[in-house]
ChimeraX commands (.cxc) that place a marker at each C-alpha (Angstrom):
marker #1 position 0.00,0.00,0.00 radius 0.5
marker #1 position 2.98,2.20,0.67 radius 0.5
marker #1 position 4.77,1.52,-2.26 radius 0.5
marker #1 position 1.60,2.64,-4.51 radius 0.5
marker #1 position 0.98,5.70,-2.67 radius 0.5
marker #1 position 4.60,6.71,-3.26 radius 0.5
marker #1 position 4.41,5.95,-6.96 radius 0.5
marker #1 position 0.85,8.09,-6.88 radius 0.5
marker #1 position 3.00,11.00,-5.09 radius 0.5
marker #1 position 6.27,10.62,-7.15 radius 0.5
marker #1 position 3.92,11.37,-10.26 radius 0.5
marker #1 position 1.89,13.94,-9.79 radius 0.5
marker #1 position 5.29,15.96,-8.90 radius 0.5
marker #1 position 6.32,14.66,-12.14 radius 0.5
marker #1 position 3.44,16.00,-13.91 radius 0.5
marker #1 position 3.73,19.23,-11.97 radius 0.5
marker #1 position 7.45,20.03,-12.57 radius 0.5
marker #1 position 6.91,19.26,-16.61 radius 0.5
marker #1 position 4.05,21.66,-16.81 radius 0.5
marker #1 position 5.82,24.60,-14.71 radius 0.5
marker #1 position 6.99,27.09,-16.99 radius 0.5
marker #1 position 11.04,26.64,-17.35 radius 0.5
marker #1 position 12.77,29.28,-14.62 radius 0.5
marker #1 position 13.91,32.91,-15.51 radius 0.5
marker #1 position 17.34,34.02,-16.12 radius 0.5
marker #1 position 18.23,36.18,-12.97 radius 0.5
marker #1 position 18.50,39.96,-13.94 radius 0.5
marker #1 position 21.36,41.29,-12.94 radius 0.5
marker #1 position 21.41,43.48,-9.78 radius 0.5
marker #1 position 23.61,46.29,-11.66 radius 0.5
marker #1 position 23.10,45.49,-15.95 radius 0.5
marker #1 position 25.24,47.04,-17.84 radius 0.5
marker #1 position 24.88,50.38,-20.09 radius 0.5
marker #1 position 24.45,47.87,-22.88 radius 0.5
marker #1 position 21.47,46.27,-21.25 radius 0.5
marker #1 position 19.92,49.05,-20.27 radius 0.5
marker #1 position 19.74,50.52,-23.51 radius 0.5
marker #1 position 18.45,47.40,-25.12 radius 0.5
marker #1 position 15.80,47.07,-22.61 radius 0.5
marker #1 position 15.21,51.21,-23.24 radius 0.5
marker #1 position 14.99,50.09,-26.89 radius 0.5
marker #1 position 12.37,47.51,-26.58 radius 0.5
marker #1 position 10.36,49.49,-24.23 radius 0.5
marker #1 position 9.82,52.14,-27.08 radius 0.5
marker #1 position 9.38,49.42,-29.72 radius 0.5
marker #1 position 6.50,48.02,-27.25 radius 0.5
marker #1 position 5.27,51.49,-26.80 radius 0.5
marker #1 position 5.19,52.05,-30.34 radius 0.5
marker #1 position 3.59,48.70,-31.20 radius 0.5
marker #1 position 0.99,48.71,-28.65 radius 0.5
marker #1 position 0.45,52.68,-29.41 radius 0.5
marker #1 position -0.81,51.13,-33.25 radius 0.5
marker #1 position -2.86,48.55,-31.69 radius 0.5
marker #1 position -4.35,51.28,-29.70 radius 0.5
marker #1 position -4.92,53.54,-33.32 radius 0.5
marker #1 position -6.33,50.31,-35.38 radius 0.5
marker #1 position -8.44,49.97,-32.69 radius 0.5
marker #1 position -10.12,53.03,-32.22 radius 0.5
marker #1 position -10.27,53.18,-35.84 radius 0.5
marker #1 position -12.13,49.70,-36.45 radius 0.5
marker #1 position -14.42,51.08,-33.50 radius 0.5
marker #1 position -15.19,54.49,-35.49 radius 0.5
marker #1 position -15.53,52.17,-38.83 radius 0.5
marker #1 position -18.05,49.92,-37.01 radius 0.5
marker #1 position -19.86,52.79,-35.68 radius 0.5
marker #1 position -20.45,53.89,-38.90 radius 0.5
marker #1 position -21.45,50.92,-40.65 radius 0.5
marker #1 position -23.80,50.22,-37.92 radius 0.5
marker #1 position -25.33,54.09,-38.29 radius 0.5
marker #1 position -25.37,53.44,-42.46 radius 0.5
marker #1 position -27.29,50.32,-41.75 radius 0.5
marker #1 position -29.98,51.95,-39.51 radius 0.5
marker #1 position -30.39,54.53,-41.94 radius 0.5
marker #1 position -30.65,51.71,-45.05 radius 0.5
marker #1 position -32.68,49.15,-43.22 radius 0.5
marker #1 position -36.18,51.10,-43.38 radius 0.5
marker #1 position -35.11,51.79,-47.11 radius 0.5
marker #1 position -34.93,48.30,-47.80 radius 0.5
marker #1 position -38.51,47.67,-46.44 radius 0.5
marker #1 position -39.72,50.33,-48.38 radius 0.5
marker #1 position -38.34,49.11,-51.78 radius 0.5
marker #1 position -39.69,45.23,-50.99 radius 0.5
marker #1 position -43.66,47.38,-50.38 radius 0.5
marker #1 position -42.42,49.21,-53.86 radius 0.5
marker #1 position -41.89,46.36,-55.52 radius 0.5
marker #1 position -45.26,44.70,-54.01 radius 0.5
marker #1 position -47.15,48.06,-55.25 radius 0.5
marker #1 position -45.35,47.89,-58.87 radius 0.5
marker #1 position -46.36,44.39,-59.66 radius 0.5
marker #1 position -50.14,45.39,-58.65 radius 0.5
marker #1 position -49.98,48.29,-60.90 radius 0.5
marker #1 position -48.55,46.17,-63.95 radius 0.5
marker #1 position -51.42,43.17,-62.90 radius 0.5
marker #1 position -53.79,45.94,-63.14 radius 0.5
marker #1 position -52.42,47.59,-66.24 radius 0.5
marker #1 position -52.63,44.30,-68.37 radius 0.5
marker #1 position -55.73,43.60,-67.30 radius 0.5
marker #1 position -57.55,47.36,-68.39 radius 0.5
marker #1 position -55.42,46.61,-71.48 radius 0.5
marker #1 position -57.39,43.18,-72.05 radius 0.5
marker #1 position -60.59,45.55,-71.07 radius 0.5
marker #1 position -59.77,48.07,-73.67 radius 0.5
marker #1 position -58.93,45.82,-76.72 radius 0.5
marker #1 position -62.31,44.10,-75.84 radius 0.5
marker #1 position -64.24,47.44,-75.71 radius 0.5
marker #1 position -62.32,48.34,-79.03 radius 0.5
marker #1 position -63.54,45.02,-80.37 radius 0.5
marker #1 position -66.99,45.66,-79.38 radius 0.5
marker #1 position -67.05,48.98,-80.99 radius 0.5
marker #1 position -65.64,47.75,-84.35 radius 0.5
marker #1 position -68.52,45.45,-84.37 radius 0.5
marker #1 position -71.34,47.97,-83.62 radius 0.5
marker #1 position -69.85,50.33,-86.08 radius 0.5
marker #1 position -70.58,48.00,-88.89 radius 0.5
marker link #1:1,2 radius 0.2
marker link #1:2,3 radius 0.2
marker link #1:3,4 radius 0.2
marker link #1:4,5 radius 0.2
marker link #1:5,6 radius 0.2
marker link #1:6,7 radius 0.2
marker link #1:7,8 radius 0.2
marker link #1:8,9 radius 0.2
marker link #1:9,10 radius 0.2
marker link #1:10,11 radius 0.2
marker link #1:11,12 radius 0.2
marker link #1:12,13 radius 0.2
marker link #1:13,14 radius 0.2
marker link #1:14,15 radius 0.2
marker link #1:15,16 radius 0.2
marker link #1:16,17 radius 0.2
marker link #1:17,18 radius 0.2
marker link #1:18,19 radius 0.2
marker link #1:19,20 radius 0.2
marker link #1:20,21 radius 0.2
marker link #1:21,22 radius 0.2
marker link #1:22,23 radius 0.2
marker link #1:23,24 radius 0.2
marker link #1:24,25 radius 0.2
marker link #1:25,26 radius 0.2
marker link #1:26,27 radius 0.2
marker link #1:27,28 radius 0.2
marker link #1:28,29 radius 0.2
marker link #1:29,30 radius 0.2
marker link #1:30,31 radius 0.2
marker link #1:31,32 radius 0.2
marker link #1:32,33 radius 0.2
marker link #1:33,34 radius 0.2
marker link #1:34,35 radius 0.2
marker link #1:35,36 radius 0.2
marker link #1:36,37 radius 0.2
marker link #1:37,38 radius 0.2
marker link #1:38,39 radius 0.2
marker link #1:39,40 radius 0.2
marker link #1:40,41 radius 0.2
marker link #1:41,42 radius 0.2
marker link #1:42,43 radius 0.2
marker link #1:43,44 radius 0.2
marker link #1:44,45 radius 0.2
marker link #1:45,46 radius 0.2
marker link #1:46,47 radius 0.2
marker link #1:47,48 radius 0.2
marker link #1:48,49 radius 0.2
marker link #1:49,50 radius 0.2
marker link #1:50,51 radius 0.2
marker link #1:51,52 radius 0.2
marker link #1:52,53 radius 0.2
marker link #1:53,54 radius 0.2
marker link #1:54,55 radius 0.2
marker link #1:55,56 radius 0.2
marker link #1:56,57 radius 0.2
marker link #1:57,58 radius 0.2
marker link #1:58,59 radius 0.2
marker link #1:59,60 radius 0.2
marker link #1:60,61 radius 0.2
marker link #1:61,62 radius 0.2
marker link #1:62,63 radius 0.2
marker link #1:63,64 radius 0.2
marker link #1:64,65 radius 0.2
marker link #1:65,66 radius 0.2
marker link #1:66,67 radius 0.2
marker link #1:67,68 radius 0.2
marker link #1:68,69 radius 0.2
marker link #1:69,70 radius 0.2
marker link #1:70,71 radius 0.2
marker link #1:71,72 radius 0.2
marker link #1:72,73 radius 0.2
marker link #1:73,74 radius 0.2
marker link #1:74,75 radius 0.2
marker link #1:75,76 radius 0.2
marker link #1:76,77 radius 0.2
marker link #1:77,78 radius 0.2
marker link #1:78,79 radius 0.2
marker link #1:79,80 radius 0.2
marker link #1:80,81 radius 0.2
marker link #1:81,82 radius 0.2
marker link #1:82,83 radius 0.2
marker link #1:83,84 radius 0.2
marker link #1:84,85 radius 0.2
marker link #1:85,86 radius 0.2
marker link #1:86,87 radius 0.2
marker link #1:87,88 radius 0.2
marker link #1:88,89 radius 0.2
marker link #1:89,90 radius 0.2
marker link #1:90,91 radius 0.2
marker link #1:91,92 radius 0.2
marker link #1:92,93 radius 0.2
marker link #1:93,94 radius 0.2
marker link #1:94,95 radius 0.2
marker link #1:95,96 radius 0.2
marker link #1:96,97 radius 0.2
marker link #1:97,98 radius 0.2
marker link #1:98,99 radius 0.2
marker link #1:99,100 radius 0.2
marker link #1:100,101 radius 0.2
marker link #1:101,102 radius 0.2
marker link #1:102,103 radius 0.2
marker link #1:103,104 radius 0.2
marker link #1:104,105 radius 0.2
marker link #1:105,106 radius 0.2
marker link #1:106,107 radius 0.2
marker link #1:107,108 radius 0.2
marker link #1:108,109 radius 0.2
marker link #1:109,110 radius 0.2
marker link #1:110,111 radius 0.2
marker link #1:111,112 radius 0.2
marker link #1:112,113 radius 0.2
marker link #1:113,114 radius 0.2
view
């Protein structure tokens, strides 16, 4: 029973010392002129970076905005066009059937002017 709660033990530390992340160099208590410049260096290229994440950003946000604002304004329009369309196919049912009407009526009067 021992023995199998030992080898239970010995691998979940194994499990937990593959998955910890590997260890960080120490930094050096005094870096060098070097260093600090580097890391001076990268600090503005993060700046920078993040700065144009920051401006894409906000401008994706103002180019949503608008899109959404364009689509409230189009939305009713496209409603309006669908009754449009419902109102112009009436209008031509209607139109071809006075035009049946009128050749009949024409019809009819050929034959009583005779």
């Amino acid at each position: 029973m021992l023995i199998g709660h030992c080898g239970v033990a010995s691998l979940n530390t194994m499990e937990k010392l593959s998955y910890d992340p590997p260890p960080r160099r120490p930094v050096p208590v005094h870096p060098s002129e070097e260093e600090l410049a580097l890391r001076h260096d990268e600090i503005h290229r993060l700046h920078a970076d993040n700065q144009l994440l920051i401006d894409g950003s906000v401008n994706l946000r103002r180019r949503y905005l608008k899109l959404e604002a364009d689509f409230h304004v189009v939305e009713p329009l496209g409603e309006e066009v669908m009754q449009l369309k419902s109102e112009a196919q009436k209008l031509s049912r209607s139109r071809q059937e006075l035009s049946g009407k009128v050749q009949a009526l024409q019809q009819d009067l050929k034959h009583l002017q005779l």
